[in-house]
PAKOL-172671 format. One record per atom (N, C-alpha, C, CB): x, y, z; atom name; residue in one letter; residue number from 1. Coordinates in Angstrom, 2 decimals, always signed. Glycine has a CB too. Example, Ala and Ser with C-alpha at 12.3 -4.5 7.8 and 13.67 -1.06 7.14 Angstrom:
2
       px       py       pz  atom  type  seq
   +13.19    -5.69    +7.80     N     a    1
   +12.30    -4.50    +7.80    CA     a    1
   +13.20    -3.30    +7.80     C     a    1
   +11.31    -4.47    +9.05    CB     a    1
   +12.85    -2.25    +7.08     N     s    2
   +13.67    -1.06    +7.14    CA     s    2
   +12.90    +0.03    +7.87     C     s    2
   +14.08    -0.60    +5.72    CB     s    2
//
This chain:
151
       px       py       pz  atom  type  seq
   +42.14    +7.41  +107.82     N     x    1
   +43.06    +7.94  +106.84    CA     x    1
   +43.88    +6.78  +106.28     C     x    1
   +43.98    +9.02  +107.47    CB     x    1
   +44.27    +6.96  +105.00     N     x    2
   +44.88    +5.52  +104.08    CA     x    2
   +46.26    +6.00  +103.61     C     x    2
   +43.83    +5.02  +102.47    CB     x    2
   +47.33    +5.50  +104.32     N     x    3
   +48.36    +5.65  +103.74    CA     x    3
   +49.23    +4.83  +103.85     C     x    3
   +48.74    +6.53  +103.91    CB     x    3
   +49.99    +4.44  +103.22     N     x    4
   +50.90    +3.63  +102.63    CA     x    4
   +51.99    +3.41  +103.29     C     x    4
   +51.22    +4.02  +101.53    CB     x    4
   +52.42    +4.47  +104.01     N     x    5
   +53.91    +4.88  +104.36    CA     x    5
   +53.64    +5.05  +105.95     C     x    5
   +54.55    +6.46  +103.49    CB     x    5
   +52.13    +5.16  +106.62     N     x    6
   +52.04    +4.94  +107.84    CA     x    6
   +52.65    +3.20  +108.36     C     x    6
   +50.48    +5.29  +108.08    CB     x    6
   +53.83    +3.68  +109.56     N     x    7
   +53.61    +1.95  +110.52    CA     x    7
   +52.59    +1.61  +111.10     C     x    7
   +54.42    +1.66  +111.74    CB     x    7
   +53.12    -0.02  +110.67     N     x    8
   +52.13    -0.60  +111.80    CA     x    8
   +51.92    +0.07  +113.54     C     x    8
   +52.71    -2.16  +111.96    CB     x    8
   +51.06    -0.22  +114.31     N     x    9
   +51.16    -0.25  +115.53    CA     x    9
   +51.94    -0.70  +116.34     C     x    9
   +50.48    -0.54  +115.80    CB     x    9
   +52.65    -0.38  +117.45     N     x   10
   +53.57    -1.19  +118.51    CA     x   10
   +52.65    -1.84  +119.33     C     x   10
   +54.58    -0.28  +119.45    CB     x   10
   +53.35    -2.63  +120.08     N     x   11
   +52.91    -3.40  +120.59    CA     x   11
   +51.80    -2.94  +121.91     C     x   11
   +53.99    -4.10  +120.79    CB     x   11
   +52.14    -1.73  +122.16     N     x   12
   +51.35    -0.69  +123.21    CA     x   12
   +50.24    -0.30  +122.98     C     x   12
   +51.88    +0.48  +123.42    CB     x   12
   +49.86    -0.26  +121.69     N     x   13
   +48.68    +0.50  +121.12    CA     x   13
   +47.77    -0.43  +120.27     C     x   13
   +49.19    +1.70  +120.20    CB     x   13
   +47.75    -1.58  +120.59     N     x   14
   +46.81    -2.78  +120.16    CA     x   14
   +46.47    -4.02  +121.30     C     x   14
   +47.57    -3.50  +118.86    CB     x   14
   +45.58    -3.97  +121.60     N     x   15
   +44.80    -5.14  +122.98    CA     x   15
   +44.02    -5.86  +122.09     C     x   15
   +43.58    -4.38  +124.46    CB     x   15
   +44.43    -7.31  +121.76     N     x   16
   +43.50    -8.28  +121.45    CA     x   16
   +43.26    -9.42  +122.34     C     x   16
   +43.81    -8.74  +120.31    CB     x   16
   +41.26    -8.88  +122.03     N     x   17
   +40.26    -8.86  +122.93    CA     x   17
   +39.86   -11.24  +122.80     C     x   17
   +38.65    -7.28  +122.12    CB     x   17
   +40.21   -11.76  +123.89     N     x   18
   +39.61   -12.85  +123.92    CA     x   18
   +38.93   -12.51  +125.08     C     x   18
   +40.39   -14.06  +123.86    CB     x   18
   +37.96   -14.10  +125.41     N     x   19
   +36.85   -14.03  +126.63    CA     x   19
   +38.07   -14.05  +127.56     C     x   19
   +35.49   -15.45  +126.85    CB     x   19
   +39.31   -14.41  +127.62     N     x   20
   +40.30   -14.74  +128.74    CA     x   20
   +40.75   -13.06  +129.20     C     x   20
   +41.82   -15.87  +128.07    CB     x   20
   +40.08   -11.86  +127.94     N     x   21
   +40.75   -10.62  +128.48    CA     x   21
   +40.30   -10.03  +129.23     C     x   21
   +41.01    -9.81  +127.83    CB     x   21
   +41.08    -9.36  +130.36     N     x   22
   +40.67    -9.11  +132.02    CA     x   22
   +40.40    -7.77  +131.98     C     x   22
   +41.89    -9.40  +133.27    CB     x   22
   +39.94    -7.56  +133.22     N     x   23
   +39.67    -5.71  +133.26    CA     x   23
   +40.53    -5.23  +133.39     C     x   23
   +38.91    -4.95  +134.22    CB     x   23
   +41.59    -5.37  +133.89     N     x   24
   +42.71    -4.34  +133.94    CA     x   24
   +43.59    -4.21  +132.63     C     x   24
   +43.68    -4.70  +135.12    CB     x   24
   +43.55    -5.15  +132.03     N     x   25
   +44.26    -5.06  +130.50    CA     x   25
   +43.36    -3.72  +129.67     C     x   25
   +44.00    -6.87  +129.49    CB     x   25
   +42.16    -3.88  +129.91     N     x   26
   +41.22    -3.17  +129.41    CA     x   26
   +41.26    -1.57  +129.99     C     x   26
   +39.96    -3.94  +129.72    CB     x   26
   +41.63    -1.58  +130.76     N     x   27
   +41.49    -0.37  +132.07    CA     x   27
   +43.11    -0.10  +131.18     C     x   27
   +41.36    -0.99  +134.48    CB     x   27
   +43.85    -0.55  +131.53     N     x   28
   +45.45    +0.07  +130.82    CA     x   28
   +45.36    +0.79  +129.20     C     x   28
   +46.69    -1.52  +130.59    CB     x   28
   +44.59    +0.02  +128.57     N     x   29
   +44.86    +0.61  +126.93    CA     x   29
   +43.60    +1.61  +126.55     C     x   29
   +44.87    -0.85  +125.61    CB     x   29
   +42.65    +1.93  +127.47     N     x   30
   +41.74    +3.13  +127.75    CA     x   30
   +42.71    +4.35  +128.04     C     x   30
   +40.71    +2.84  +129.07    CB     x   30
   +43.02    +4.15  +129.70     N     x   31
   +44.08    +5.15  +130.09    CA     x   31
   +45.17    +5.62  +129.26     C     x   31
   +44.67    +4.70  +131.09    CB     x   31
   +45.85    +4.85  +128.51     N     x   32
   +46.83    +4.95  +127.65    CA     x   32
   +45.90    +5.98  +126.30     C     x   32
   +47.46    +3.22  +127.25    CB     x   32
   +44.71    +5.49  +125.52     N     x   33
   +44.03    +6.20  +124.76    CA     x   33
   +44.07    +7.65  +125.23     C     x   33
   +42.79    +5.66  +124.67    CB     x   33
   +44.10    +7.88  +126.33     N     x   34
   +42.88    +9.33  +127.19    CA     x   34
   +44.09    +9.87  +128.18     C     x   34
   +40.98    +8.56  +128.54    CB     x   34
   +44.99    +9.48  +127.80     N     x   35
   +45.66   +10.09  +128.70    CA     x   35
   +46.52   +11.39  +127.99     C     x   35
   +46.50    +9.00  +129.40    CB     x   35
   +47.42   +12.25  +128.18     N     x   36
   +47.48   +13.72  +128.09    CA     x   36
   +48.69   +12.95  +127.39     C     x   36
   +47.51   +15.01  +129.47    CB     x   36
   +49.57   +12.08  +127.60     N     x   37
   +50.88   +11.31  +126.73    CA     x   37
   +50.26   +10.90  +125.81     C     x   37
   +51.75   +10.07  +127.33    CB     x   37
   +48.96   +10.53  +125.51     N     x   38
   +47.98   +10.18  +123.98    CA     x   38
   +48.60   +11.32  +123.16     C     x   38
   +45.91   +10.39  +124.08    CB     x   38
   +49.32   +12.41  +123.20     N     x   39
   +48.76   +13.40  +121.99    CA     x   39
   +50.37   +12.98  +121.11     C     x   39
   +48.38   +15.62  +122.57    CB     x   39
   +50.53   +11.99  +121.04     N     x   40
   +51.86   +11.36  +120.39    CA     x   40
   +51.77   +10.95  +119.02     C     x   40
   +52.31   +10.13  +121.10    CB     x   40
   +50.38   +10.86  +119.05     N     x   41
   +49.53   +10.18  +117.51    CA     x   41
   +49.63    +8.84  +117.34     C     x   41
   +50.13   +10.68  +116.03    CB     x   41
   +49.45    +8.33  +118.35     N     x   42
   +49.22    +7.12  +118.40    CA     x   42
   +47.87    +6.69  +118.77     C     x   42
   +50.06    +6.67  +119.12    CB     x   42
   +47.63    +5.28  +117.85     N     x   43
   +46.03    +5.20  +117.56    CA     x   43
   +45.91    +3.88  +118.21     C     x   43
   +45.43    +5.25  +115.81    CB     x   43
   +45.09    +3.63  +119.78     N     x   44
   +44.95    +2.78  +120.53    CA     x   44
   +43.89    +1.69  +119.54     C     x   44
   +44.48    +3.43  +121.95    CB     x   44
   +43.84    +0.63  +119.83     N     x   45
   +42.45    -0.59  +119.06    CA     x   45
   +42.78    -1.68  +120.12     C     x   45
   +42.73    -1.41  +116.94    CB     x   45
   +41.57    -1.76  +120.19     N     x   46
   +41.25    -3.06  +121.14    CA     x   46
   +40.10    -4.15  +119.14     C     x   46
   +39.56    -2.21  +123.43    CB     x   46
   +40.93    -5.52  +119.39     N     x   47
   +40.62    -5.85  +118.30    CA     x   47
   +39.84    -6.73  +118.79     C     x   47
   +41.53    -6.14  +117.42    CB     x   47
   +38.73    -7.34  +117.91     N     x   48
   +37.89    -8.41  +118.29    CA     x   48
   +37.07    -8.27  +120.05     C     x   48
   +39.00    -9.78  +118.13    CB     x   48
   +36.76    -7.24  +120.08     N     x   49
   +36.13    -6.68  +121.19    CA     x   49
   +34.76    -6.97  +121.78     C     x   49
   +36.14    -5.54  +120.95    CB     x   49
   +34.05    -7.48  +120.46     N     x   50
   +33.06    -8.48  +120.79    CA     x   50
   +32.79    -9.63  +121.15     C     x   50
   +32.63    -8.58  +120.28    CB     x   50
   +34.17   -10.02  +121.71     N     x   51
   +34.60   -11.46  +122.33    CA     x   51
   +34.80   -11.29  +123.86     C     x   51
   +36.08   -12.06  +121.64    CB     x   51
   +34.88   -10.05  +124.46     N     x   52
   +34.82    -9.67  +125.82    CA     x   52
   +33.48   -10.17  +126.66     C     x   52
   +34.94    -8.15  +125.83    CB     x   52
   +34.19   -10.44  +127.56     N     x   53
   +32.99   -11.18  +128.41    CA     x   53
   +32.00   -10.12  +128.75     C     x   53
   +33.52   -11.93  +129.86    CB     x   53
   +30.75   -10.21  +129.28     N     x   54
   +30.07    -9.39  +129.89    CA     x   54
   +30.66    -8.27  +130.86     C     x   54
   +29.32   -10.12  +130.44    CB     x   54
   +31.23    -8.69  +131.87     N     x   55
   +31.81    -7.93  +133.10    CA     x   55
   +32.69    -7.28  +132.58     C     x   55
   +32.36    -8.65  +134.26    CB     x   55
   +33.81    -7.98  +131.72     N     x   56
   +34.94    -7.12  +130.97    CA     x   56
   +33.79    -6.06  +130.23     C     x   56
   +36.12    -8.18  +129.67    CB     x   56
   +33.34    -6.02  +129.18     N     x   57
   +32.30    -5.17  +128.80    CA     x   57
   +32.33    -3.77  +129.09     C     x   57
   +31.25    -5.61  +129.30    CB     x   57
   +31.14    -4.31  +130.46     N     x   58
   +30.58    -3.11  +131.61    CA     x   58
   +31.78    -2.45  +131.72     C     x   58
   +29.98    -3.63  +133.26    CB     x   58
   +33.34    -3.31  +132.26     N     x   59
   +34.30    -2.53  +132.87    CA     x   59
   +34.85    -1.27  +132.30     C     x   59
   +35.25    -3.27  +133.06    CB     x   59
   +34.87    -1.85  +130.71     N     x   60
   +35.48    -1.34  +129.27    CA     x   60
   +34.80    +0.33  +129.14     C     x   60
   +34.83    -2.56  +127.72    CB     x   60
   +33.26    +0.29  +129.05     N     x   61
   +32.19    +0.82  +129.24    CA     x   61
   +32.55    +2.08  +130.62     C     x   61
   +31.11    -0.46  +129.49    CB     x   61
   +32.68    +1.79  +131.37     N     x   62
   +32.88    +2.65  +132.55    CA     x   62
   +34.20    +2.88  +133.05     C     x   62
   +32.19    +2.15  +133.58    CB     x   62
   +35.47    +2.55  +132.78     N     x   63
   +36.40    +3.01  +132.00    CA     x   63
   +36.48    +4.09  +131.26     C     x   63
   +36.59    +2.34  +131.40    CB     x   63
   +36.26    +4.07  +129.97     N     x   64
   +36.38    +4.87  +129.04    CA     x   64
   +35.27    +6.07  +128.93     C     x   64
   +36.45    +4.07  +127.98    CB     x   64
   +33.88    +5.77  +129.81     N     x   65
   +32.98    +6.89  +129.64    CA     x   65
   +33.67    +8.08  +131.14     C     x   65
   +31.00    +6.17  +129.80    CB     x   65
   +33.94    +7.13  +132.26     N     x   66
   +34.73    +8.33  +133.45    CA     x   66
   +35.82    +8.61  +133.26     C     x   66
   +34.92    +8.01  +134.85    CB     x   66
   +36.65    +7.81  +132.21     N     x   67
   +37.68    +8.90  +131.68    CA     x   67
   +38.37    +9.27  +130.96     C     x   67
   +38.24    +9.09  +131.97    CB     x   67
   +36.90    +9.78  +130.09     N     x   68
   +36.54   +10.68  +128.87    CA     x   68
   +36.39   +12.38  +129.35     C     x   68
   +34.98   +10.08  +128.20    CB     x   68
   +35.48   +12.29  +130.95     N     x   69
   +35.10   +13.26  +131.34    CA     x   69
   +35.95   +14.21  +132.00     C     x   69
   +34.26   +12.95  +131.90    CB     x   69
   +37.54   +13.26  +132.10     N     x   70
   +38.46   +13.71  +132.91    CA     x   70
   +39.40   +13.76  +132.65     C     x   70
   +38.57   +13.35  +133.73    CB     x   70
   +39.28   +13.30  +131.24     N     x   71
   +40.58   +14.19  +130.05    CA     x   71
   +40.25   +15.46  +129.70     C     x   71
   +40.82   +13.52  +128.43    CB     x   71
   +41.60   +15.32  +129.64     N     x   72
   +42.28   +17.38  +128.86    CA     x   72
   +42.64   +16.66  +127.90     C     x   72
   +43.95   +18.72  +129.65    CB     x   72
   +42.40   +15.46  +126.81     N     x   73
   +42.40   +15.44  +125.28    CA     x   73
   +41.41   +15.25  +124.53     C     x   73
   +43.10   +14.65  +124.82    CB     x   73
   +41.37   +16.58  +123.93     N     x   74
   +40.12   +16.83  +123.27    CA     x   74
   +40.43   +15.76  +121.58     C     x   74
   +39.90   +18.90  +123.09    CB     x   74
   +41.49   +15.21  +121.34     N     x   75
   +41.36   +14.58  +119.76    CA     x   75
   +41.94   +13.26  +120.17     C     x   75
   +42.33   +15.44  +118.33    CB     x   75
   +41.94   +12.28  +121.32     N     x   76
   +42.27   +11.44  +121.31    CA     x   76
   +41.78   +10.44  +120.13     C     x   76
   +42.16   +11.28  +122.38    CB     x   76
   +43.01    +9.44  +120.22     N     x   77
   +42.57    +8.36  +119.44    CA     x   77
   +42.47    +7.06  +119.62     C     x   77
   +43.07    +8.37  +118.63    CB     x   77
   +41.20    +6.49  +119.74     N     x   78
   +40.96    +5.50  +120.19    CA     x   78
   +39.73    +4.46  +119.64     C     x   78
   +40.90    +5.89  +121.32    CB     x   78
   +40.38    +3.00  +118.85     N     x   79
   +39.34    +2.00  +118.04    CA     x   79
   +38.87    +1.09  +118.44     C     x   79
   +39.66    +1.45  +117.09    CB     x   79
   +37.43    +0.69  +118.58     N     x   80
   +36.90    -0.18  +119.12    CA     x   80
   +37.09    -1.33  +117.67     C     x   80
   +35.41    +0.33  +119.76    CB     x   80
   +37.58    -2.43  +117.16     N     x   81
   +36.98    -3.36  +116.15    CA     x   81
   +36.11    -4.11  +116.92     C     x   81
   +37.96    -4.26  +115.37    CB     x   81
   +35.19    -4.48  +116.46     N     x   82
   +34.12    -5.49  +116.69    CA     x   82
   +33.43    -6.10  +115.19     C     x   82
   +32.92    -4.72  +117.66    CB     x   82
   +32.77    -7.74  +115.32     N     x   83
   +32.39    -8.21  +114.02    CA     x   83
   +31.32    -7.60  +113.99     C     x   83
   +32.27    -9.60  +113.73    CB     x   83
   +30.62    -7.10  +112.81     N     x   84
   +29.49    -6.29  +112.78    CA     x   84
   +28.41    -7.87  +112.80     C     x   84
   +29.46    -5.02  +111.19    CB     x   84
   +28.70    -8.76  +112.90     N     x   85
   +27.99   -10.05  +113.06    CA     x   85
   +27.57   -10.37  +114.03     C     x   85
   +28.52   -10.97  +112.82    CB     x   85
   +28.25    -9.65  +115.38     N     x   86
   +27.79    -9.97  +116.49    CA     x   86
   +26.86    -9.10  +117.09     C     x   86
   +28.71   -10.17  +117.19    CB     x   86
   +25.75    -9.31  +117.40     N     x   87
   +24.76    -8.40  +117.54    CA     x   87
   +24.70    -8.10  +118.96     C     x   87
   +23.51    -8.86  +116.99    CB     x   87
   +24.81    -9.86  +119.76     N     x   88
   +24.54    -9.93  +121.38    CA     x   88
   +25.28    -9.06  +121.73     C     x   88
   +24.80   -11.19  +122.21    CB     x   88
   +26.88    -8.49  +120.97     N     x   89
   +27.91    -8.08  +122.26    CA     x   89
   +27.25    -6.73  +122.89     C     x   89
   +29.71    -7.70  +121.70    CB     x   89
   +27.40    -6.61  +124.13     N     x   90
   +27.18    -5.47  +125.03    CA     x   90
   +28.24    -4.57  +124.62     C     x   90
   +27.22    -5.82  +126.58    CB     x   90
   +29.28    -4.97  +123.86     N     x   91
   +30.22    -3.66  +123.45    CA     x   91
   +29.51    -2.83  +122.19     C     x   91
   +31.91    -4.22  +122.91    CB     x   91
   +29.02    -3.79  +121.24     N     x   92
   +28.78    -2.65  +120.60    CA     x   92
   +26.99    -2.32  +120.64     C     x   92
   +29.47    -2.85  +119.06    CB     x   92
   +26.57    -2.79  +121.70     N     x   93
   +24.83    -1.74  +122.18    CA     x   93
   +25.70    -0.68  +123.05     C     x   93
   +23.14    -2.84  +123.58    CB     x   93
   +26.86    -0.58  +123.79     N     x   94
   +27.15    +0.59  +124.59    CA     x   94
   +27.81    +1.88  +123.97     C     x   94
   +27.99    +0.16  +125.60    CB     x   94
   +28.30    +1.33  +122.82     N     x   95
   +29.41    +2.10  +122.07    CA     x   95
   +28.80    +2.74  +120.80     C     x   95
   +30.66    +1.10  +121.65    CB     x   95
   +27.23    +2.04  +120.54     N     x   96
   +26.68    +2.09  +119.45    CA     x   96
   +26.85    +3.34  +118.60     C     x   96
   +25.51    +1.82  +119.69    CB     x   96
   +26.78    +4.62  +119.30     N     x   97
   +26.56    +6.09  +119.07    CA     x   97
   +27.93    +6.31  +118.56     C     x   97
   +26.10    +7.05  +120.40    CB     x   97
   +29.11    +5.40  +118.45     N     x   98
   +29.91    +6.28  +117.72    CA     x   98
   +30.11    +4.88  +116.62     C     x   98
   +31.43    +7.11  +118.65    CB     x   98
   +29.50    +4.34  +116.43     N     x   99
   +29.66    +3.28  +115.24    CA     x   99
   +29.70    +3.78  +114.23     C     x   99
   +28.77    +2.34  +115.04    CB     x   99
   +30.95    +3.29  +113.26     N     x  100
   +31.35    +3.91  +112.17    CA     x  100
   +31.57    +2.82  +111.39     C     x  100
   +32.43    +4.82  +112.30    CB     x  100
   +30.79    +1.89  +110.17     N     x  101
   +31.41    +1.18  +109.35    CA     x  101
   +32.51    +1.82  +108.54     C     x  101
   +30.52    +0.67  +108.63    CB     x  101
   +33.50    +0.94  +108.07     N     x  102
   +35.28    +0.94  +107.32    CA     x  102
   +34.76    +0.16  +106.27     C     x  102
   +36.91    +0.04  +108.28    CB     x  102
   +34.99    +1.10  +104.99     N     x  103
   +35.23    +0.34  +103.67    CA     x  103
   +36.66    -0.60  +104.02     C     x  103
   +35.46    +1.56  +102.23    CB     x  103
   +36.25    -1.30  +103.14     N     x  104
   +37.24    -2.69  +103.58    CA     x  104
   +38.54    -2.11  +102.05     C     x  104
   +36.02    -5.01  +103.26    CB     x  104
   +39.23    -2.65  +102.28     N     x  105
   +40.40    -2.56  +101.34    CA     x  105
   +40.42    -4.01  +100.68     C     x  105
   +41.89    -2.16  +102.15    CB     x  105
   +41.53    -4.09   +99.06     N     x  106
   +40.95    -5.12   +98.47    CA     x  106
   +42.26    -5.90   +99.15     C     x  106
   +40.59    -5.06   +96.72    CB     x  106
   +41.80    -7.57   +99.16     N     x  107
   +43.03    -7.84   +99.64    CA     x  107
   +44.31    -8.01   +99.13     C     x  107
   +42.91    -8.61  +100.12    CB     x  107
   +44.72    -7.62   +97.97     N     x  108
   +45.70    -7.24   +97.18    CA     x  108
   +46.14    -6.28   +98.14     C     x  108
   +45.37    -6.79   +95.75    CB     x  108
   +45.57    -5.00   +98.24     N     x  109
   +46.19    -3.51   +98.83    CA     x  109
   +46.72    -4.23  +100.30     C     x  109
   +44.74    -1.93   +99.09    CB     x  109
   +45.88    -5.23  +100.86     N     x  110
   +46.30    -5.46  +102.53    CA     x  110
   +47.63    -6.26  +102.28     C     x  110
   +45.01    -6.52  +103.62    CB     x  110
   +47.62    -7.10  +101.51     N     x  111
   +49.05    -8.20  +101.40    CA     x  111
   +49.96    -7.31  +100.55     C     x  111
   +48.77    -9.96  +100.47    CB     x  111
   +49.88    -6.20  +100.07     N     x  112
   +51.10    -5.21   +99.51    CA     x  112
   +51.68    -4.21  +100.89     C     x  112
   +50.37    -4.01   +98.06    CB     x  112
   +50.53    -3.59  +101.65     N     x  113
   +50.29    -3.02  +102.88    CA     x  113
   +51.58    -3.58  +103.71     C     x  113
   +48.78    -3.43  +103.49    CB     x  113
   +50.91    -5.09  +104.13     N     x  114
   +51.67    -5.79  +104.67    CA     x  114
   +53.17    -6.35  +104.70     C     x  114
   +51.12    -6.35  +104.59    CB     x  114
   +53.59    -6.41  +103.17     N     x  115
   +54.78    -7.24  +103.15    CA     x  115
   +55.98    -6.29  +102.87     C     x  115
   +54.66    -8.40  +102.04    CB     x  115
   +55.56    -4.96  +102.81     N     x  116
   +56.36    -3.66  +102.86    CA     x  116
   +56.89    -3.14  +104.34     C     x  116
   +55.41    -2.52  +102.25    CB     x  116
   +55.72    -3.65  +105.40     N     x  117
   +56.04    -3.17  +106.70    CA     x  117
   +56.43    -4.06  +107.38     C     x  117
   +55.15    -2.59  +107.34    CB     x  117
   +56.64    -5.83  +107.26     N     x  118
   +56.69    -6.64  +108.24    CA     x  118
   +58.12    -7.26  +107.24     C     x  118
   +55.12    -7.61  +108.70    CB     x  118
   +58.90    -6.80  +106.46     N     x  119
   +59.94    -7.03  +105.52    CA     x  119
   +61.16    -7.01  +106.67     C     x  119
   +60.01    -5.81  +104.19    CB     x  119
   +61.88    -7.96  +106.68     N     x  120
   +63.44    -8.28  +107.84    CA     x  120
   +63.96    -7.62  +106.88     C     x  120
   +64.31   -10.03  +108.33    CB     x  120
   +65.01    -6.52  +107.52     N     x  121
   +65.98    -5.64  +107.01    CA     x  121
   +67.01    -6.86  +107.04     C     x  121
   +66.33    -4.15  +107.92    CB     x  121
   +67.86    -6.95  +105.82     N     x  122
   +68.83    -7.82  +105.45    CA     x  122
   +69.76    -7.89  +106.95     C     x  122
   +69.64    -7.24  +104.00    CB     x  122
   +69.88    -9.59  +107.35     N     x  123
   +71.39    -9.53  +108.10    CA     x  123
   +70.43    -9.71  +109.71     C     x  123
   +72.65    -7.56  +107.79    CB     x  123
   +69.36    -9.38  +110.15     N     x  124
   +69.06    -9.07  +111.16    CA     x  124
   +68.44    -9.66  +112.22     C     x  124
   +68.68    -8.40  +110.95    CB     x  124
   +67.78   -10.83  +111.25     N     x  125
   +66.42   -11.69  +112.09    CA     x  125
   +66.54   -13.13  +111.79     C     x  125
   +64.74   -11.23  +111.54    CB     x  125
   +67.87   -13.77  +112.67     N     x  126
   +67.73   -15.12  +111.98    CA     x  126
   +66.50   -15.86  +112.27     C     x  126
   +68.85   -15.99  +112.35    CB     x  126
   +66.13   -15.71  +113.34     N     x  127
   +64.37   -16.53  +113.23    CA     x  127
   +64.01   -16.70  +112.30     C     x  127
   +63.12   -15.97  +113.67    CB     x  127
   +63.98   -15.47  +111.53     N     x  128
   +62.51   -15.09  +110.27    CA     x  128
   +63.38   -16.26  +109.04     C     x  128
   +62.34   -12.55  +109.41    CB     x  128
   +64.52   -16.54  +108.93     N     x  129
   +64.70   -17.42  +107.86    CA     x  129
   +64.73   -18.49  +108.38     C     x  129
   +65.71   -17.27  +107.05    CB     x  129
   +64.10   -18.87  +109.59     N     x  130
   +63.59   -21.08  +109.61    CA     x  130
   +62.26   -21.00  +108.57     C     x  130
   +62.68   -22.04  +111.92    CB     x  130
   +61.51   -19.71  +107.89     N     x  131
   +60.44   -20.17  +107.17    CA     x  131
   +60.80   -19.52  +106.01     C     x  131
   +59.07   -19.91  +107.69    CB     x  131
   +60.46   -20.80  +105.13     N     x  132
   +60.99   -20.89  +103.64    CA     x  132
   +59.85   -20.01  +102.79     C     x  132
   +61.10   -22.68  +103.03    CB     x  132
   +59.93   -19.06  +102.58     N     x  133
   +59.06   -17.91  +101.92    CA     x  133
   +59.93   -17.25  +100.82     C     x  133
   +58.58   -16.73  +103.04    CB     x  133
   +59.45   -16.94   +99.81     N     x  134
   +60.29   -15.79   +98.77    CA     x  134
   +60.65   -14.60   +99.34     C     x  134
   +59.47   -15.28   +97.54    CB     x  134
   +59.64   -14.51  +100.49     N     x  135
   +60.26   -13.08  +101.59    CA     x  135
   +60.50   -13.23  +102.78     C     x  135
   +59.39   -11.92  +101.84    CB     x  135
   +61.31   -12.59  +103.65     N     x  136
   +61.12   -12.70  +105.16    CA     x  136
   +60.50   -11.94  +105.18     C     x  136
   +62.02   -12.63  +106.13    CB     x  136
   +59.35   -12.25  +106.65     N     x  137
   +58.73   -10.97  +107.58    CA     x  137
   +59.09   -11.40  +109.25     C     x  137
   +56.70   -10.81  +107.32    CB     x  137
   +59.21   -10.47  +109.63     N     x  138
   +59.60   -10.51  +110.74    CA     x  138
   +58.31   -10.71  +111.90     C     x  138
   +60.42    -9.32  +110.83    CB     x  138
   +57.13   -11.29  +111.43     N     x  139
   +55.92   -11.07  +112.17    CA     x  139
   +55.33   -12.47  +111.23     C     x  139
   +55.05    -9.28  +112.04    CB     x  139
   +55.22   -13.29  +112.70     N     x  140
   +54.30   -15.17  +112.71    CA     x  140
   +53.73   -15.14  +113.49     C     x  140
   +54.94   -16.67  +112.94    CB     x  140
   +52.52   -16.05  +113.55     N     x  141
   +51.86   -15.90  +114.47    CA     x  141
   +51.31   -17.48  +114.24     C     x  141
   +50.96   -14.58  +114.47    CB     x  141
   +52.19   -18.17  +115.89     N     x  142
   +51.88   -19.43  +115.83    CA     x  142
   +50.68   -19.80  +116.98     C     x  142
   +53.22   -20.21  +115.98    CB     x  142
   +49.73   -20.70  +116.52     N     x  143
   +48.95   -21.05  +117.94    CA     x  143
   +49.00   -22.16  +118.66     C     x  143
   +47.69   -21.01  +117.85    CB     x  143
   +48.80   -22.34  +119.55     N     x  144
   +48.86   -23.76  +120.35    CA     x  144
   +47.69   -23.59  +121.53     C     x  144
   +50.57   -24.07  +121.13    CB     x  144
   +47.51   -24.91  +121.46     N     x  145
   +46.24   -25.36  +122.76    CA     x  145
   +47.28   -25.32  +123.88     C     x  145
   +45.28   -27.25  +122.64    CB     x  145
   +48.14   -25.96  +123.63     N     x  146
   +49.06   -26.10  +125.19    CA     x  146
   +50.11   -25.15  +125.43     C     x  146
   +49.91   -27.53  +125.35    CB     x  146
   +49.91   -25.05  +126.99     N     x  147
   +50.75   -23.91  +127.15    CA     x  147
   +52.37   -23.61  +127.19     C     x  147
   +50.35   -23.54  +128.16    CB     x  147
   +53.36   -22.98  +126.35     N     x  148
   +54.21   -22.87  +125.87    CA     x  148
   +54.86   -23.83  +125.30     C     x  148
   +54.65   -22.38  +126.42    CB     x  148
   +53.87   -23.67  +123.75     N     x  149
   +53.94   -24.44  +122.99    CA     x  149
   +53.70   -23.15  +121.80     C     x  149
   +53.00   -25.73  +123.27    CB     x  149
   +54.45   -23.51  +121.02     N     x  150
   +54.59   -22.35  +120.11    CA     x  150
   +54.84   -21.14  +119.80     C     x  150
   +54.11   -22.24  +119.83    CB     x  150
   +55.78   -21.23  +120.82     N     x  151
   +56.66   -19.46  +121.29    CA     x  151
   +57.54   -19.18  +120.26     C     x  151
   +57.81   -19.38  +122.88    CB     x  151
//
């Protein structure tokens, strides 16, 4: 569903997937999907999911198929992303049966999307003004090789 005026996700309801992501991270945002507190309308995604190691995988996989069988929510909501490029991943040969390609949006609509929901309410976020932009957003995303380095 496409709307404008929907928020982003919290921080609860999005797991992004590197080879470093473990089974229990994986095991938490399943349970959280399937669990009977799911009927909140909140829409779980594990992103880049085809970057999960093998074992994470399987875990992901048997997880979510034993407890599917042992929910009482019949409309949960819950997104696998994966690159449709990756063919090897074992996530999406296990998951295959509910594969659904997403028309893509243009990226005009994503950077309008975006700078409406990640906008610093005046007065609030001095962080967000050390970067010299025509707008604040309250959402950066810095990387670093070394560890705590770019917090």
């Amino acid at each position: 569903r496409h709307s404008e005026t929907e928020p982003l996700p919290t921080y609860d309801e999005v797991l992004v997937c590197t080879p470093d992501t473990t089974e229990e991270e994986v095991e938490l945002i399943v349970r959280r999907a399937l669990s009977s507190d799911s009927q909140n309308q909140k829409i779980y995604c594990l992103l880049g999911a085809e970057k999960l190691v093998y074992k994470v995988s399987k875990q992901l996989e048997f997880h979510f198929f034993r407890l599917l069988q042992s929910s009482t929510v019949p409309d949960y909501r819950f997104i696998i992303f994966c690159n449709a490029k990756a063919h090897n991943s074992y996530v999406i040969t296990a998951f295959d049966t509910y594969k659904v390609t997403i028309p893509c949006c243009s990226k005009t609509e994503i950077q309008a999307y975006l700078s409406t929901h990640l906008k610093v309410p005046c007065g609030t976020a001095p962080v967000a003004q050390a970067f010299e932009e025509p707008y604040q957003q309250n959402v950066k995303f810095i990387f670093s090789n070394q560890a705590g380095m770019g917090r």
